[in-house]
C-alpha positions as a Markdown table, in Angstrom:
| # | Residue | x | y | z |
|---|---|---|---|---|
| 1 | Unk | 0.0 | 0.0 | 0.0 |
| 2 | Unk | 3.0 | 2.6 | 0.7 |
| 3 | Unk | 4.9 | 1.6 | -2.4 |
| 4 | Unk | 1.2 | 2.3 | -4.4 |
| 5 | Unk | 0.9 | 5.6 | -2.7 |
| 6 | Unk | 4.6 | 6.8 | -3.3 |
| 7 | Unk | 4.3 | 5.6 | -6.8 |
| 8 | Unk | 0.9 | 7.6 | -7.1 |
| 9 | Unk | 3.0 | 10.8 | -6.3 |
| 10 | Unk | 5.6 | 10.6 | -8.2 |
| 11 | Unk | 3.1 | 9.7 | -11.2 |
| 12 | Unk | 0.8 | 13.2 | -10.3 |
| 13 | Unk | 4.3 | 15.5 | -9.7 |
| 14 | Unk | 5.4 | 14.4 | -13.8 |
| 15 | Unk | 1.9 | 14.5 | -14.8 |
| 16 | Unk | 0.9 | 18.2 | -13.2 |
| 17 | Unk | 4.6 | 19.8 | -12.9 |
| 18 | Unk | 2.2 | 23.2 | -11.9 |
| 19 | Unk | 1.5 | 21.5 | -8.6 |
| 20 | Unk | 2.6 | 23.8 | -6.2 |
| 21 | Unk | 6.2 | 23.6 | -4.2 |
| 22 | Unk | 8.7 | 25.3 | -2.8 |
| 23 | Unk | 12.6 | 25.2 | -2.4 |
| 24 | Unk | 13.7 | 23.9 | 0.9 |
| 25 | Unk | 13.5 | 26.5 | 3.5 |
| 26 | Unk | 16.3 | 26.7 | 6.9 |
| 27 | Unk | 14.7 | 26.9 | 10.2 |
| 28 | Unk | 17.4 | 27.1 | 13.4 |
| 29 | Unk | 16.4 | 26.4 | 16.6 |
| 30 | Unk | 18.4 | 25.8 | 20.1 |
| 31 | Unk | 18.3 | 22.7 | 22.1 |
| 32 | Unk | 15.2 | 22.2 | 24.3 |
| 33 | Unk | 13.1 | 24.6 | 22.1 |
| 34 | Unk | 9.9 | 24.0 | 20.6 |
| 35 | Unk | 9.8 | 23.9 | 16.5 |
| 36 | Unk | 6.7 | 25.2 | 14.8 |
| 37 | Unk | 7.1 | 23.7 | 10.9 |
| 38 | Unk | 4.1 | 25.6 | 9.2 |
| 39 | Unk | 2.3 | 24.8 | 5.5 |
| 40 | Unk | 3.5 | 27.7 | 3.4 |
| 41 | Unk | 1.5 | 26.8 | 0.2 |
| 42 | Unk | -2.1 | 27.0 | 1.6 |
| 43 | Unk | -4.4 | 28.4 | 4.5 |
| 44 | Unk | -6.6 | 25.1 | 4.6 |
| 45 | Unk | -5.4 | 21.4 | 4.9 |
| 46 | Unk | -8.0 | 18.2 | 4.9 |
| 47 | Unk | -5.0 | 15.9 | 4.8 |
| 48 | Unk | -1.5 | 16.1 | 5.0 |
| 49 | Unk | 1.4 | 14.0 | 5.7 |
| 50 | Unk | 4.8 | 15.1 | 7.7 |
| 51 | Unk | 7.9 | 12.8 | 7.1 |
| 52 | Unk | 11.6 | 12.7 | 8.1 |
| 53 | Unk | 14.6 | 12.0 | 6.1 |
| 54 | Unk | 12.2 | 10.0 | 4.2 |
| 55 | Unk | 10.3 | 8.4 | 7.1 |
| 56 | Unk | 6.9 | 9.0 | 7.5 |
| 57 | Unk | 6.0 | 10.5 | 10.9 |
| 58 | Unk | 2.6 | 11.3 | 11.4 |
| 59 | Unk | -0.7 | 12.1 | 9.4 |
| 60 | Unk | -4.0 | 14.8 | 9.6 |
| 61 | Unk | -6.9 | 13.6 | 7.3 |
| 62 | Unk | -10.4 | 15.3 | 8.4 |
| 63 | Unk | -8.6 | 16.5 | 12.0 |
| 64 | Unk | -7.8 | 13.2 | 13.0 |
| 65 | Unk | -4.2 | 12.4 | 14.0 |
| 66 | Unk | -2.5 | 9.5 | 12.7 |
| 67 | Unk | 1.2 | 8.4 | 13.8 |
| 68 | Unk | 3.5 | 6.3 | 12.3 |
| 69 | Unk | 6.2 | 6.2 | 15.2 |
| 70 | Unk | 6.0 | 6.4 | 18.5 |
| 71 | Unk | 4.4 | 9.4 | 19.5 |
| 72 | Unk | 6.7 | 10.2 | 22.7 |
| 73 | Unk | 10.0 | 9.3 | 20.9 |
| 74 | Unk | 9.1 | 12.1 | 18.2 |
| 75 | Unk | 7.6 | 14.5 | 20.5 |
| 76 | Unk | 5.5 | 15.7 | 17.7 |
| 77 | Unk | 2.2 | 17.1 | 17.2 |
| 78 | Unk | 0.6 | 18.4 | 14.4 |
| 79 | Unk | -1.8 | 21.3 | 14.6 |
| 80 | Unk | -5.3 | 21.3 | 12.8 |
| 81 | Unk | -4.0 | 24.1 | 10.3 |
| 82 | Unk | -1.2 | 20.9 | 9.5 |
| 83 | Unk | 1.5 | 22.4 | 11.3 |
| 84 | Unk | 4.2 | 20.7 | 12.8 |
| 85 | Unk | 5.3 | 21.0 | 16.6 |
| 86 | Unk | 8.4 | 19.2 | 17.9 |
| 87 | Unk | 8.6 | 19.7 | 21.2 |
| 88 | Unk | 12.2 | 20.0 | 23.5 |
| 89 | Unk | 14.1 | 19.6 | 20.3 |
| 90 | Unk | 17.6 | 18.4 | 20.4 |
| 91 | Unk | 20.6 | 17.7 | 17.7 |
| 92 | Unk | 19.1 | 14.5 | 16.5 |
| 93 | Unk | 16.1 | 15.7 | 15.4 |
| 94 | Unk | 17.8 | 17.8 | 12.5 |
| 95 | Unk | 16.9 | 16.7 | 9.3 |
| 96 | Unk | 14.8 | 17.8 | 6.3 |
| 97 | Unk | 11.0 | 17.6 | 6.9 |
| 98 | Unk | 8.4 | 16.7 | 4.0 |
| 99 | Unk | 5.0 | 18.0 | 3.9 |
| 100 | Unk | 2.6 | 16.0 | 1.5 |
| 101 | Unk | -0.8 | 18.5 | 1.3 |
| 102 | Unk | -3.8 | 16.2 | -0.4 |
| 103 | Unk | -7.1 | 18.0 | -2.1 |
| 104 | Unk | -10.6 | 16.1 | -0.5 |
| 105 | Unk | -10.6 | 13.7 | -3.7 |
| 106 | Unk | -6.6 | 12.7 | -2.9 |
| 107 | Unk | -5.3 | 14.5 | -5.6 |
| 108 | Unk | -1.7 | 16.2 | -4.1 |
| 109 | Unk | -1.9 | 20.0 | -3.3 |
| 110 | Unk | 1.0 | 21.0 | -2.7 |
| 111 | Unk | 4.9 | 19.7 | -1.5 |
| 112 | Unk | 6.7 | 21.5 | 0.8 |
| 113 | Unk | 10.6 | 20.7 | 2.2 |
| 114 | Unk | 11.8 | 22.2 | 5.4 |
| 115 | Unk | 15.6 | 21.7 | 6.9 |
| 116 | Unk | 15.6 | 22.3 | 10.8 |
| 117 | Unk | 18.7 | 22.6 | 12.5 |
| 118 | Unk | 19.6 | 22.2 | 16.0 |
| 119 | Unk | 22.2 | 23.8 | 17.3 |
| 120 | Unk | 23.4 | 24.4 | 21.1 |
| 121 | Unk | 23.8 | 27.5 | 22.6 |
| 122 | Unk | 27.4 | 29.0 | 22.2 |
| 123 | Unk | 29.8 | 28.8 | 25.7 |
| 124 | Unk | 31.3 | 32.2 | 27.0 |
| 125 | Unk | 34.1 | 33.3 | 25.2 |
| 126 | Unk | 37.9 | 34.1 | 26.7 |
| 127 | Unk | 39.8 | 37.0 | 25.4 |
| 128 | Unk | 43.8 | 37.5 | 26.5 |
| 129 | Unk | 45.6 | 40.0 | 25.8 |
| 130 | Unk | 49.7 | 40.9 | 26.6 |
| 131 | Unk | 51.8 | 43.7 | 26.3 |
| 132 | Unk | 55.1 | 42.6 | 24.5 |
| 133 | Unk | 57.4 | 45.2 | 23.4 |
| 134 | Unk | 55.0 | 48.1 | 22.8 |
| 135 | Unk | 52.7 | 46.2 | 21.1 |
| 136 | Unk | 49.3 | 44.0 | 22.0 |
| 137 | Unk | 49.0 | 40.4 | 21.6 |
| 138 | Unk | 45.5 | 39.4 | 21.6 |
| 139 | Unk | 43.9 | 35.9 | 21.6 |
| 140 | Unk | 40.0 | 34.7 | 21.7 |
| 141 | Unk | 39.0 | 31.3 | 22.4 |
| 142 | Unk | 36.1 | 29.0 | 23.8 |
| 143 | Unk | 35.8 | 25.5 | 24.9 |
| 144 | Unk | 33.9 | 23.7 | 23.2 |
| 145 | Unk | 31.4 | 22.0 | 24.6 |
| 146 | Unk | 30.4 | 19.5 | 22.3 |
| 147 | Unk | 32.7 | 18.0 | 19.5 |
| 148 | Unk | 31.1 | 18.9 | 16.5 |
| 149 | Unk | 29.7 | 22.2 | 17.9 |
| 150 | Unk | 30.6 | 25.0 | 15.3 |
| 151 | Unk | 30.5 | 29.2 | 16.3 |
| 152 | Unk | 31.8 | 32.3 | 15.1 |
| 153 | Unk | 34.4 | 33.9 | 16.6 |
| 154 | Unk | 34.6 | 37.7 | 16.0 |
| 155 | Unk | 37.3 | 40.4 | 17.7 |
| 156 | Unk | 36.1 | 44.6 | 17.3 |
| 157 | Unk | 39.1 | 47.2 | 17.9 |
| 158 | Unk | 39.1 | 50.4 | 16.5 |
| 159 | Unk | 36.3 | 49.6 | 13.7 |
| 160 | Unk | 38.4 | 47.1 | 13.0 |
| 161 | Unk | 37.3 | 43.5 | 12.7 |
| 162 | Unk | 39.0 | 39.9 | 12.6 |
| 163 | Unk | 36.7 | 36.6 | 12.5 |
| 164 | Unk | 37.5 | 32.8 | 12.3 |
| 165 | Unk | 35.6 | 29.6 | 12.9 |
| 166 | Unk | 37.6 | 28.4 | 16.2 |
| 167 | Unk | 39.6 | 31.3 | 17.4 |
| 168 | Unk | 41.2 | 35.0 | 16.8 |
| 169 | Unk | 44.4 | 35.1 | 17.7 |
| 170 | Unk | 46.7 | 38.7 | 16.6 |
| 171 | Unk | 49.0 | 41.3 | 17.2 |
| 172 | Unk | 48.5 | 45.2 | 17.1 |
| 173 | Unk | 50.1 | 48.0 | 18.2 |
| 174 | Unk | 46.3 | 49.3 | 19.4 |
| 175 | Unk | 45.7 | 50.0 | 22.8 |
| 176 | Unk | 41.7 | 50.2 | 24.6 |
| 177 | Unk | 38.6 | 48.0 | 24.6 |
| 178 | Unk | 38.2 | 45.0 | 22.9 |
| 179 | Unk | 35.7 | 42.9 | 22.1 |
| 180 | Unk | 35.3 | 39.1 | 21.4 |
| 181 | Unk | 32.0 | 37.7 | 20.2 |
| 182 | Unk | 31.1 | 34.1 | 20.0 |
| 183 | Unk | 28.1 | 32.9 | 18.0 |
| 184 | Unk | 26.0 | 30.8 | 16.0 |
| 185 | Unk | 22.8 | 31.0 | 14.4 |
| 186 | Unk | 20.8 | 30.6 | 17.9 |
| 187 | Unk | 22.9 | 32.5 | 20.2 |
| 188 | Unk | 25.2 | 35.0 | 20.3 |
| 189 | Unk | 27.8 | 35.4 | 23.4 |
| 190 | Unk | 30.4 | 38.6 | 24.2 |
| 191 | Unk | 33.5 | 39.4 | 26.4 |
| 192 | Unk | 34.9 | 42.9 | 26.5 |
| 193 | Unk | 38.7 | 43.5 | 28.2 |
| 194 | Unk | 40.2 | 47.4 | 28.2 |
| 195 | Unk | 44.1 | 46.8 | 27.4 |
| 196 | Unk | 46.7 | 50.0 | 27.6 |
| 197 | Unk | 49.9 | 49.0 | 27.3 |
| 198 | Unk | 53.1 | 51.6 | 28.4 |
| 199 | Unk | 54.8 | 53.5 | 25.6 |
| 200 | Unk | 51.4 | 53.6 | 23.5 |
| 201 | Unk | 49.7 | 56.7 | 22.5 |
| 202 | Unk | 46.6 | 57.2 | 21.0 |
| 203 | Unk | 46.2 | 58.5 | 17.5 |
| 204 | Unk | 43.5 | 61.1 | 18.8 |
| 205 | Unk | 45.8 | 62.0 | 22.3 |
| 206 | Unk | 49.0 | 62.5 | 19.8 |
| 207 | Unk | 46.7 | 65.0 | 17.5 |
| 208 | Unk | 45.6 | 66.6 | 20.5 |
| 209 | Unk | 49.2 | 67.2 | 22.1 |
| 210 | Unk | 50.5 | 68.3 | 18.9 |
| 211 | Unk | 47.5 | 71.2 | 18.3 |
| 212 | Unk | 48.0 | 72.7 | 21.4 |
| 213 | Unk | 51.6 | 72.7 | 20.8 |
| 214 | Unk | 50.9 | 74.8 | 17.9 |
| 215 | Unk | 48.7 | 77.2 | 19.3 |
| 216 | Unk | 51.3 | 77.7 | 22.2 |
| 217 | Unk | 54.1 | 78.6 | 19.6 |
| 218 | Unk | 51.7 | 81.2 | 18.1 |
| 219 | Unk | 50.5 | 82.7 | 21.1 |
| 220 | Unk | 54.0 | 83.6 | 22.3 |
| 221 | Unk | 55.6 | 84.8 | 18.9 |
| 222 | Unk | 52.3 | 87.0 | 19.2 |
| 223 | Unk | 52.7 | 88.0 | 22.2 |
| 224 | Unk | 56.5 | 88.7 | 21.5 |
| 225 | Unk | 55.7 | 90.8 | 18.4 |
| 226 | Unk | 52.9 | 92.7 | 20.7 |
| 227 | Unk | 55.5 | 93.3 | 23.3 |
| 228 | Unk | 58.1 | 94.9 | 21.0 |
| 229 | Unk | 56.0 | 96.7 | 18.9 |
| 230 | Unk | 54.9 | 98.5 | 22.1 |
| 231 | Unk | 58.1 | 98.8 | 23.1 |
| 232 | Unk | 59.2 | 100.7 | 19.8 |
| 233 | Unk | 56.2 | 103.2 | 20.2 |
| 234 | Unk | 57.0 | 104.3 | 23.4 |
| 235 | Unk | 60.6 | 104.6 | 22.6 |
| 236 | Unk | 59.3 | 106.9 | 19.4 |
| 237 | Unk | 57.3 | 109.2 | 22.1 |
| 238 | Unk | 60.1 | 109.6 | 24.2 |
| 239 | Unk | 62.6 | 110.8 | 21.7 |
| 240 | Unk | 59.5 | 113.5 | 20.7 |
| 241 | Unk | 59.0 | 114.5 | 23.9 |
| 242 | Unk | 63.2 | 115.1 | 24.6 |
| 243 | Unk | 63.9 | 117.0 | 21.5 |
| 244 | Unk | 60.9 | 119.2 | 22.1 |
| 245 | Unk | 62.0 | 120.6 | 25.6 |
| 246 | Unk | 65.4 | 121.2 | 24.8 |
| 247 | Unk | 64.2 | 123.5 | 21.3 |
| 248 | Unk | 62.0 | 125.3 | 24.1 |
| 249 | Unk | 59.0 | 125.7 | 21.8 |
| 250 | Unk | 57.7 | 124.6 | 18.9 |
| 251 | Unk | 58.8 | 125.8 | 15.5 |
| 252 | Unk | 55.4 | 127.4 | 14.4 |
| 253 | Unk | 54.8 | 129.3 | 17.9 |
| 254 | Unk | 58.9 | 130.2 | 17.6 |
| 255 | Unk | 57.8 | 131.5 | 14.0 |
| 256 | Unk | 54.7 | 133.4 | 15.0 |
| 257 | Unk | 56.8 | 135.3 | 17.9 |
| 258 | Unk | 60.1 | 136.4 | 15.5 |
| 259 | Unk | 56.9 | 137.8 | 13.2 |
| 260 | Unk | 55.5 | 139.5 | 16.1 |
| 261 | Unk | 58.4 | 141.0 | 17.4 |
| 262 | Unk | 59.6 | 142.0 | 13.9 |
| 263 | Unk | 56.4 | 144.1 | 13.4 |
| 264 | Unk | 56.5 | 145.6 | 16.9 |
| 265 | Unk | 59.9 | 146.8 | 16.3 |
| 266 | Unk | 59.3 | 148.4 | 12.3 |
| 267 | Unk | 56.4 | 150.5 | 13.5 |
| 268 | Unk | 58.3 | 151.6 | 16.9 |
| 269 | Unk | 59.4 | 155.3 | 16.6 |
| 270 | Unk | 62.9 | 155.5 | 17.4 |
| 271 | Unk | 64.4 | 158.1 | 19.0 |
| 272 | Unk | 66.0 | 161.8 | 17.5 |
| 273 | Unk | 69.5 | 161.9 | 17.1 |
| 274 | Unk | 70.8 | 165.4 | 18.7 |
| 275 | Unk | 71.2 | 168.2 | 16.2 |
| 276 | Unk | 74.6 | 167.7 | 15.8 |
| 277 | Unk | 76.0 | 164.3 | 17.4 |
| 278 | Unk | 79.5 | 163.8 | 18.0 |
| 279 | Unk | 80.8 | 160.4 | 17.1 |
| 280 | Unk | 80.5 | 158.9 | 20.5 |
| 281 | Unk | 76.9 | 160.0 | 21.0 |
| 282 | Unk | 76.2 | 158.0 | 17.7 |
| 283 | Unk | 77.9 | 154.6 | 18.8 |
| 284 | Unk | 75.9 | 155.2 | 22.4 |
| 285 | Unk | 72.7 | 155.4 | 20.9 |
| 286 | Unk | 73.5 | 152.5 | 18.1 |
| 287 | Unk | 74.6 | 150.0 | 20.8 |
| 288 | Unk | 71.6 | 151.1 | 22.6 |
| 289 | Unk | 69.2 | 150.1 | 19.8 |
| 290 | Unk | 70.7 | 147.3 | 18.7 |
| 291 | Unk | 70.5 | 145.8 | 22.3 |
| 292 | Unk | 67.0 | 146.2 | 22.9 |
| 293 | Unk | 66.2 | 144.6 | 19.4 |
| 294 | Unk | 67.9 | 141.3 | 20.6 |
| 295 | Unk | 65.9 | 141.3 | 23.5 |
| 296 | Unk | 63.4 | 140.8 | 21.6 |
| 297 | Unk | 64.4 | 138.7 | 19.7 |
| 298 | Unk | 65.2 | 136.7 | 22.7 |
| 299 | Unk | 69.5 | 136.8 | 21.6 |
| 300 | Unk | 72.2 | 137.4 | 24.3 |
| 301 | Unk | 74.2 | 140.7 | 23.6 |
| 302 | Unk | 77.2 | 139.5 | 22.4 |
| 303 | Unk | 80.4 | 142.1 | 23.5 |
């Protein structure tokens, strides 16, 4: 009766190739979870038939349940929308699942593949990290704790990112946080370690240090420049200020007075000779005019 019934599909898939499928879909789960294996191809079932690795498990006709194993080894259930439940799943129940969707007169629906994977959770990763001569050694590991159990291993620095299937192991000559991730498609684990080692500087702290060198050389060459320059204007004033005391006045005012003085003395009336001067009466009276002309004019009388 099986071999009738498989031969009956395999005759209906060449003879309606439009009978619908579709390609074999991934579902992960972690150990001790509950799988839910929905129909894909159609909202309503009357009958359907869920099988293993080729192995028939368990059938819904007209929302009755039939199994084909033992019920408590396959932990299995089937919903009345034809869903599949597998309940506390663990590695051995990966495998590809088969769907078989019939129409009320036993004609096939629809086919439908479905790969579940069981994978355990991913352990806690380790990170080490050194300091040897100025530079960081850094190493991520895990135990494993199965044989065959397979992870991710991922280590962050500096936007920087290095990834391998067992472990990370490098050298840098980074300093600060890093970052070790484990994980698979059901679990995801991380480990963070700061790391500064001696004779290191940051990129950003060397920047930093070299600007505000900068600024400090400009500020004192500006400062110097300010300094002299104020220097230079005061020594300017001084020199002013000296060589006008010692000329007394200033030239215009010195000008304006020799004018003054000038016209003071061409409309002053000097005064009458006598009528008949001897010689010495004319020197007196020259010397005498001559010396109150250079006191105005500010002169010593020269002898």
């Amino acid at each position: 009766m099986n071999f009738r019934r498989i031969f009956l599909v395999k005759c209906l898939l060449l003879w309606f190739p439009n009978v619908k499928g579709a390609d074999t879909r991934k579902i992960y789960m972690a150990v001790n979870g509950s799988a839910f294996l929905n129909i894909m191809t159609t909202e309503t079932v009357h009958e359907a038939t869920w099988s293993r690795n080729d192995q028939r498990l368990l059938q819904i006709k007209n929302k009755k349940i039939k199994y084909y194993t033992d019920s408590k080894g396959c932990r299995c259930y089937v919903l009345s929308n034809g869903t599949l439940q597998i309940l506390n799943v663990v590695k051995e129940d990966s495998g590809t699942y088969t769907v078989l969707v019939y129409h009320e007169d036993g004609k096939l629906k629809a086919e439908e593949k479905t790969a579940l994977i069981v994978q355990e959770p991913v352990p806690q990763p380790i990170i080490y990290a050194e300091c040897i001569n100025k530079t960081t050694a850094v190493k991520c590991e895990v135990k494993q704790a199965t044989k065959n159990q397979t992870f991710m291993v991922e280590v962050v620095y500096d936007k920087i990112k290095k990834s391998n299937l067992t472990k990370v192991e490098f050298t840098t000559t980074h300093s600060g946080r890093f970052r070790c991730t484990v994980k698979n498609e059901v679990s995801e684990k991380t480990t963070e370690k700061q790391v500064k080692c001696s004779g290191q500087l940051d990129f950003y702290l060397i920047i930093s240090i070299a600007g505000g060198a900068i600024l400090f050389v400009s500020f004192v060459i500006l400062l110097i420049f300010c300094i002299r320059k104020k220097k230079t204007e005061r020594l300017e004033d001084d020199a002013a200020g000296q060589s006008e005391s010692d000329s007394g006045l200033p030239d215009e005012e010195r000008t304006m007075q020799i004018r003054k003085v000038e016209t003071e003395m061409a409309v002053r009336e000097l005064p009458r000779p006598p009528a008949n001067p001897t010689p010495r009466q004319t020197n007196k009276h020259g010397d005498k005019f001559l010396g109150e002309y250079h006191q105005h004019l500010g002169f010593q009388r020269m002898d």
